[in-house]
C-alpha positions as CSV (number, residue, x, y, z in Angstrom):
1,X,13.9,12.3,19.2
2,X,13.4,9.9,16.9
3,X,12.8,10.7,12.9
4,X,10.0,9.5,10.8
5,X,9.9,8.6,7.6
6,X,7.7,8.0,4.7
7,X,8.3,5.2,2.2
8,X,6.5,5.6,-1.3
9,X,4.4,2.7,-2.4
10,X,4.9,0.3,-5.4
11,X,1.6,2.0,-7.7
12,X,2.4,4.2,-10.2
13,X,2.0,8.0,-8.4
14,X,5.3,6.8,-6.3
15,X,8.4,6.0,-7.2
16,X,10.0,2.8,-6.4
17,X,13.2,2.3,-3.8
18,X,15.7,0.3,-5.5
19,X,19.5,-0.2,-4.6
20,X,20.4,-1.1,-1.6
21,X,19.8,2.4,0.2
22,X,16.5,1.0,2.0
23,X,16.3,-2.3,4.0
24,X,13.4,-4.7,3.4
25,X,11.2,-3.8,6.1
26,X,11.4,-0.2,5.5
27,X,10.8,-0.9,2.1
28,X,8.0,-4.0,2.8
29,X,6.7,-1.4,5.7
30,X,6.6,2.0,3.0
31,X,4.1,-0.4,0.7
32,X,1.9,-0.2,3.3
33,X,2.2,3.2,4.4
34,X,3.6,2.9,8.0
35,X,5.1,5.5,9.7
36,X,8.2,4.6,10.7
37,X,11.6,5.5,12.6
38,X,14.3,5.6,10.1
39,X,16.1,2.7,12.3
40,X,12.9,0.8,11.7
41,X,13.9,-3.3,11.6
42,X,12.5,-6.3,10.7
43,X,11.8,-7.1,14.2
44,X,9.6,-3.6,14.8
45,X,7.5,-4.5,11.9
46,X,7.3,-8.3,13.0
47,X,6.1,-6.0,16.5
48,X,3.8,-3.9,14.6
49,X,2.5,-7.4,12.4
50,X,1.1,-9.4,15.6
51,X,-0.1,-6.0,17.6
52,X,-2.4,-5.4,13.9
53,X,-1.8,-3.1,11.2
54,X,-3.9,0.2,11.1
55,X,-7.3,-0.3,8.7
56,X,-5.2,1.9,6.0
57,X,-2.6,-0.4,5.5
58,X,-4.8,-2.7,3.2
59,X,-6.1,0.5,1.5
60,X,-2.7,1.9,0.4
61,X,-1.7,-2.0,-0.9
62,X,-4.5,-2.0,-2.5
63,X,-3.1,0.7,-4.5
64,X,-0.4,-0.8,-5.3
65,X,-2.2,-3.9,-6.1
66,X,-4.3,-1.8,-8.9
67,X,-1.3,-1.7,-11.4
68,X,-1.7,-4.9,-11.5
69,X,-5.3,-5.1,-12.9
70,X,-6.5,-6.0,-9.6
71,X,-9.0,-3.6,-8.5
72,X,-9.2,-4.2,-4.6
73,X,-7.9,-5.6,-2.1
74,X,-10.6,-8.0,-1.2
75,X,-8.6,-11.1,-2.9
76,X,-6.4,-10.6,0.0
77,X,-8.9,-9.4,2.8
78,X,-12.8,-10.3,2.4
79,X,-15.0,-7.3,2.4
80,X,-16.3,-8.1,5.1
81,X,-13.7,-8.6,7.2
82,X,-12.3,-4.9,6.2
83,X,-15.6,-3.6,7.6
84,X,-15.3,-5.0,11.0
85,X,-11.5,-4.3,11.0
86,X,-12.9,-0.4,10.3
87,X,-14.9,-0.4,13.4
88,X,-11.6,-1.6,15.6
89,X,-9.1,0.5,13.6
90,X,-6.8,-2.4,12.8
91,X,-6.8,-5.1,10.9
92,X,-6.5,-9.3,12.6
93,X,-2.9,-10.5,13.3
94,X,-4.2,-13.3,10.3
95,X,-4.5,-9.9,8.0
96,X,-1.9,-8.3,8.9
97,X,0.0,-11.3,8.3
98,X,-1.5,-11.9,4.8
99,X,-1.0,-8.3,3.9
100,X,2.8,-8.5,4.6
101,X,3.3,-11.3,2.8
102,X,1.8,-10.1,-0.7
103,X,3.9,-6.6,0.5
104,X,7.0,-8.6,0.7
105,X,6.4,-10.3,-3.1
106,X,5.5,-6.9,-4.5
107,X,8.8,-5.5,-3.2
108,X,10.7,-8.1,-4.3
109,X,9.3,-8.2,-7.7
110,X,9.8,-4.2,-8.4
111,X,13.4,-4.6,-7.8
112,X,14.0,-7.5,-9.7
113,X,12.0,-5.8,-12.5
114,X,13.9,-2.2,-11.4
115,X,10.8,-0.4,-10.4
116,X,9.0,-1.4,-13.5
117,X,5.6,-1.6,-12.8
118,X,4.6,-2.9,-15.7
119,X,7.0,-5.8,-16.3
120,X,6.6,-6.3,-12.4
121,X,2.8,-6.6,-13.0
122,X,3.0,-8.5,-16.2
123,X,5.1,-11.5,-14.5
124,X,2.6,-11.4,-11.6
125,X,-0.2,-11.8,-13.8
126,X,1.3,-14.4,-16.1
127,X,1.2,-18.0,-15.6
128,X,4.7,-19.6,-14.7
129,X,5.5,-23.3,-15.4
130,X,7.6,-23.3,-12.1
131,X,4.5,-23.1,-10.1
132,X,2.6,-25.9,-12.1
133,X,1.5,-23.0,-14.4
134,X,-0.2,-20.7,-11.7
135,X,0.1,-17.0,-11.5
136,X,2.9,-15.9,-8.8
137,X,0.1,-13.1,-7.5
138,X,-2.6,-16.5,-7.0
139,X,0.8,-18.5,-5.6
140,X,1.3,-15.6,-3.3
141,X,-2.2,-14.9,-1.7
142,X,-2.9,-18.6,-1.0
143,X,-0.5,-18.8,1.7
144,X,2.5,-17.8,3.4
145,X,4.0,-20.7,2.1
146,X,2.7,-19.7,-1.7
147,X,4.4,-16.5,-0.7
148,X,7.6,-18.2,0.0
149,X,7.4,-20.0,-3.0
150,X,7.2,-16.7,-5.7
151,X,10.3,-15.0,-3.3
152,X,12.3,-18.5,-3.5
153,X,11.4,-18.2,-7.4
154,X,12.4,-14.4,-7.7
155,X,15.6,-15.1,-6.2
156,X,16.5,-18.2,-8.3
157,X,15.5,-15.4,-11.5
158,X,17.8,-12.7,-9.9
159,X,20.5,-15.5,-9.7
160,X,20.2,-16.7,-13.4
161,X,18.5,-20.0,-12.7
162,X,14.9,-19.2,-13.3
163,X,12.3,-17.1,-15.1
């Protein structure tokens, strides 16, 4: 039998993993609040991605996404399109795929600010002259690409060459 897991999410009520103890998708996948098998891989999420994520996916980001001042999810996922997601029970492979990129920057940007939510939300919120003076969090949400972009940014910060 296989054993699920739970993964806290980023907001404040949870803690943050940190270390190398937890892989990315577990991590990226716990930010959304999937249940998963503890051997859970990026390929089972990428799985789980294209097949839809359930409705409460968005809702349990969208927590995470209040600590930093944003007070729903709807910058990521119209309104409207949450509603008609309700009625099916998941969300579009294009939401799904939009949620797990602004899951994959929030990880990254709680460990490179250790699980500090609010340095992690303060850099997020802050204009950065590496991205011609746009917020990461706007950067993130326009595309996968913008999403891309912040990660490559995080990574040059963690190295010592950005930030």
């Amino acid at each position: 039998m296989t054993k699920v897991v739970e993964t806290p999410v980023v907001a404040e009520e949870a803690p943050v993993y940190g270390g190398g103890r937890f892989s990315e998708p577990v991590r990226v996948a716990g930010l959304m609040k999937l249940r998963q098998p503890e051997s859970f891989d990026a390929l089972l999420l990428a799985d789980k991605i294209s097949a839809g994520l359930p409705v409460g996916a968005a809702t349990h980001l969208g927590r995470s996404l209040e600590v930093l001042g944003h007070n729903t999810i709807h910058e990521i996922i119209p309104e409207a399109t949450l509603r008609r997601a309700e009625k099916k029970k998941r969300l579009s492979k294009d939401s799904s795929e939009k949620l797990y990129d602004i899951a994959r920057v929030l990880d990254q940007t709680a460990r490179m600010f250790q699980g500090d939510a609010e340095e992690a939300a303060r850099f997020l919120r802050r204009p950065h002259p590496l991205l011609d003076g746009r917020t990461p969090f706007d950067v993130a949400k326009s595309s996968t690409a913008g999403a891309d972009a912040v990660l490559d940014l995080l990574r040059r910060a963690d190295a010592g060459v950005a930030i």
